[in-house]
N, C-alpha and C positions, 0 to 999 in steps of 0.2 A: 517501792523497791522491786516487789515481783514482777509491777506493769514495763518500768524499763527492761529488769533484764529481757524480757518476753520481746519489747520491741528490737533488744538488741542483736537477739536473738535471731529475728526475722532479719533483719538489715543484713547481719552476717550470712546466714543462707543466699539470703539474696544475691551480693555481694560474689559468694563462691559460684553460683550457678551462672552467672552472666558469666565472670570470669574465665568457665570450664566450654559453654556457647562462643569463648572469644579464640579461643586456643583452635590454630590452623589446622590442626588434623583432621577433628570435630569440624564434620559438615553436616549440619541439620539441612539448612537450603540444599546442598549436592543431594542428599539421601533422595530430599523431598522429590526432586526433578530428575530423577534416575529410576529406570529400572533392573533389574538383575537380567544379567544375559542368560543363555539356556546354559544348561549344564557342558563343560567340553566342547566350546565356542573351540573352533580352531581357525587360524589363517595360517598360508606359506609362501615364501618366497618362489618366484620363479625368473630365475636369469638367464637362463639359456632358451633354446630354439627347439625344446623338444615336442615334437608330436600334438596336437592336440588332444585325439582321442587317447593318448595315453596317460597325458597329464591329468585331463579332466575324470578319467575313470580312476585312477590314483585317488584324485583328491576326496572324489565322492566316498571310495571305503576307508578313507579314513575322516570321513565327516569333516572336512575343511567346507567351508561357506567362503571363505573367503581367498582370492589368490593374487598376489602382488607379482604383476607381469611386465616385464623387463618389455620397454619399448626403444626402439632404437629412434635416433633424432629423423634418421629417413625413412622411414616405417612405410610412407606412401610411393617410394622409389624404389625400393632394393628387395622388393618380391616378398615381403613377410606380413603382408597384409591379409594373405587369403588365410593364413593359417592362423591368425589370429581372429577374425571373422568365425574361422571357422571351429575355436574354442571358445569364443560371444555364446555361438548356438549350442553347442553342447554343455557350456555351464550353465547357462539359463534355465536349461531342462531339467536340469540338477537344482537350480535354486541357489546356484552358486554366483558371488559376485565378482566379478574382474576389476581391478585397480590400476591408472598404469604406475609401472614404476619407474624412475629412472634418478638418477644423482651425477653431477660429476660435482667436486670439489671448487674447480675453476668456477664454480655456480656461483659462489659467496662474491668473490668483484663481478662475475661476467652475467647479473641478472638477466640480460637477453636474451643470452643464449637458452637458459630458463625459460624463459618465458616463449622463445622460440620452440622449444621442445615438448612445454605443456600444450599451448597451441596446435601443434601439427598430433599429437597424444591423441587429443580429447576432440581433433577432426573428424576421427575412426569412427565418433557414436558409440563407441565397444566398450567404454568404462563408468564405473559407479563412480569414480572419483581418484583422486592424485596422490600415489605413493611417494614420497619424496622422501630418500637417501643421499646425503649431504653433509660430511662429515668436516665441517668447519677447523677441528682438533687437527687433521692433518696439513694443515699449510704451516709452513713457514711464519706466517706473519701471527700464527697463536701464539707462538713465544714474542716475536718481534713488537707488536703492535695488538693485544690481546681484548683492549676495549674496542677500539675500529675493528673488530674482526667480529666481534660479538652482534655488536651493530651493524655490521654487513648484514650478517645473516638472519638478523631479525628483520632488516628491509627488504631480504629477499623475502621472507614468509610472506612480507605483506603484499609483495608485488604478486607473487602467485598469486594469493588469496582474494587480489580482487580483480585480476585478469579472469575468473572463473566461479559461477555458482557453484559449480561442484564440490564435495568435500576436499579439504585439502590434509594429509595424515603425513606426519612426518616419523623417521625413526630417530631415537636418541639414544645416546650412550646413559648408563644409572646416572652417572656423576655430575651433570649439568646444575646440579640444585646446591653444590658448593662453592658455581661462579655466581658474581653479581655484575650487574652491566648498568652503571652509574649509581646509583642507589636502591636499585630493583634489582628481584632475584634472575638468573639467567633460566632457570628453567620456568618459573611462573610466566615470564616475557613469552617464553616458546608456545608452554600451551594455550594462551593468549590469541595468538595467530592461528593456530589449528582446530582442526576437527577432531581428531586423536592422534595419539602417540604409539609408537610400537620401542617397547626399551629394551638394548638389546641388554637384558637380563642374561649371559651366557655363565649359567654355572650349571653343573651334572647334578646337584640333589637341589631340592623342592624348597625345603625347611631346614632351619637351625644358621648356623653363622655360615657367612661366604656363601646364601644359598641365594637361586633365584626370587625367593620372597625376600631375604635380607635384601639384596642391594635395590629391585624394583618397590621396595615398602616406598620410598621417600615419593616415587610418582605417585602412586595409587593412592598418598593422601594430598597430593596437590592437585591431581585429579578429581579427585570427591570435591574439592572446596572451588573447584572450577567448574564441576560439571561435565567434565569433559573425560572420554573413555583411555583407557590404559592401559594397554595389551603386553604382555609379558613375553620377552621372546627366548626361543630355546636354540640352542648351536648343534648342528652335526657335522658339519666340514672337521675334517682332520685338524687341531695347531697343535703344532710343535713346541711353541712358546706357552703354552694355557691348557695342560692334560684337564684340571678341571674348569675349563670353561664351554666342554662340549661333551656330548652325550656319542663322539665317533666310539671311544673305546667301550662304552658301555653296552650299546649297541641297543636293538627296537625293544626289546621286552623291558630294561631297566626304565628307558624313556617315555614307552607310554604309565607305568608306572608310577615317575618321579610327576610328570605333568598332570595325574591322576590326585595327587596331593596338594599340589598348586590350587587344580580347581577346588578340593575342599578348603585350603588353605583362605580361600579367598571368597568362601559364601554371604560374609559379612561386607565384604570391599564393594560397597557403590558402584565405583568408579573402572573396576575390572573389567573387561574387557577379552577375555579370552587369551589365549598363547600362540603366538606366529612361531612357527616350525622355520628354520636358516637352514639349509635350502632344499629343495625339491629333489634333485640327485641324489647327493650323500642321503640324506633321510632315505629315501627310498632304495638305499644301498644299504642301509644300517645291515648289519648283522644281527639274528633273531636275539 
């Protein structure tokens, strides 16, 4: 009688501990093939035509490594080549890496043009690799036609992604992980085709509900179970529509602050990846 219970006992443990290794949050393999980024990893968008040297001294005091730079589709016609060459060389000195960035929506039907844009991009030599912002959500045919739309845009990933060795990073909205695109989930599909993710996490506090850990948690554990990094992004443009989805009215001091608790928030998270700042201007205009 004692020997069974004893075996049964074992089974049972057994039993729960497989069970707890099967459960998607839990990523033994992601842990295993991940490391922890440095403390206060930052990236930022950059959409505008401003200055090199002013960008890249910016970016250095505030310890960004990394910057998403707005490429225009004629980058090698309309004269904005030297000044992007000429923030290649100043962020390199810095240790900083350049991305290009670019999105339009018409992207999802018009892969070509896509593809025409990453190609003339990544002619420059000037980037680590491809930012892509591409917001599938605002066409028309998401409500209309929501699985074909899904699907578009998962064949653009793929189309970028093997027109180019380079990394390919896309941005995404938190809420991707509550569509399904045939029987698969819509956000596991995405990070599937990428390199990383940047989510735009826009909320003004760090922790607790509605915050930027709330809504960005569901990445950072499909991230871990994929391997793949997971960058949390913060808002500073003005909206009218979303007082808390941006850190304008709070202004620099609450912001480095709130993203100061992100990074603790996140010492255990694998798959974390640091915080991309939205965008380069207003951030740099915050109010102390």
């Amino acid at each position: 009688m004692r020997g069974r219970w004893r075996s049964g006992l074992i089974a049972a443990i057994l039993m729960i501990v497989a069970a707890a290794l099967a459960l998607p949050e839990v990523s033994t393999a992601g842990k295993a093939r991940m490391t922890a980024m440095p403390a206060a990893t930052r990236a930022m968008w950059l959409w505008g035509d401003n200055p090199a040297g002013e960008v890249v001294t910016w970016a250095a005091q505030q310890g960004v490594s990394e910057i998403f730079v707005h490429v225009s589709p004629s980058v090698l016609t309309n004269g904005d080549l030297a000044r992007l060459q000429d923030m290649r060389a100043r962020a390199g000195a810095k240790m900083i890496k350049l991305y290009a960035l670019g999105g339009d929506t018409s992207w999802v039907s018009n892969p070509k043009a896509a593809l025409a844009w990453q190609k003339t991009a990544l002619k420059t030599g000037l980037f680590a690799g491809v930012h892509l912002d591409v917001e599938p959500y605002l066409l028309t045919a998401w409500s209309s036609d929501q699985q074909a739309t899904l699907k578009s845009f998962l064949a653009l990933l793929d189309k970028m992604r093997a027109a180019s060795s380079l990394p390919l990073e896309a941005d995404v909205p938190f809420w991707y992980g509550e569509y399904r695109v045939g029987n698969k989930n819509f956000a596991d599909e995405v990070l599937r085709r990428v390199s990383a993710v940047t989510v735009m996490s826009y909320r003004d506090a760090a922790t607790g509900p509605n915050s930027m850990m709330a809504v960005g948690q569901d990445w950072l554990n499909r991230g871990a179970v994929q391997a793949k990094r997971v960058r949390l992004g913060a808002e500073t443009e003005t909206l009218t529509d979303c007082g808390h989805c941006t850190f304008h009215e709070e202004g620099a001091s609450v912001l480095a602050a709130e993203l100061a608790k992100v990074d603790a928030a996140t010492r255990t998270q694998p798959a974390f990846g640091g915080i991309a700042i939205h965008r380069y201007g207003t951030w740099r205009n915050l109010r102390g």
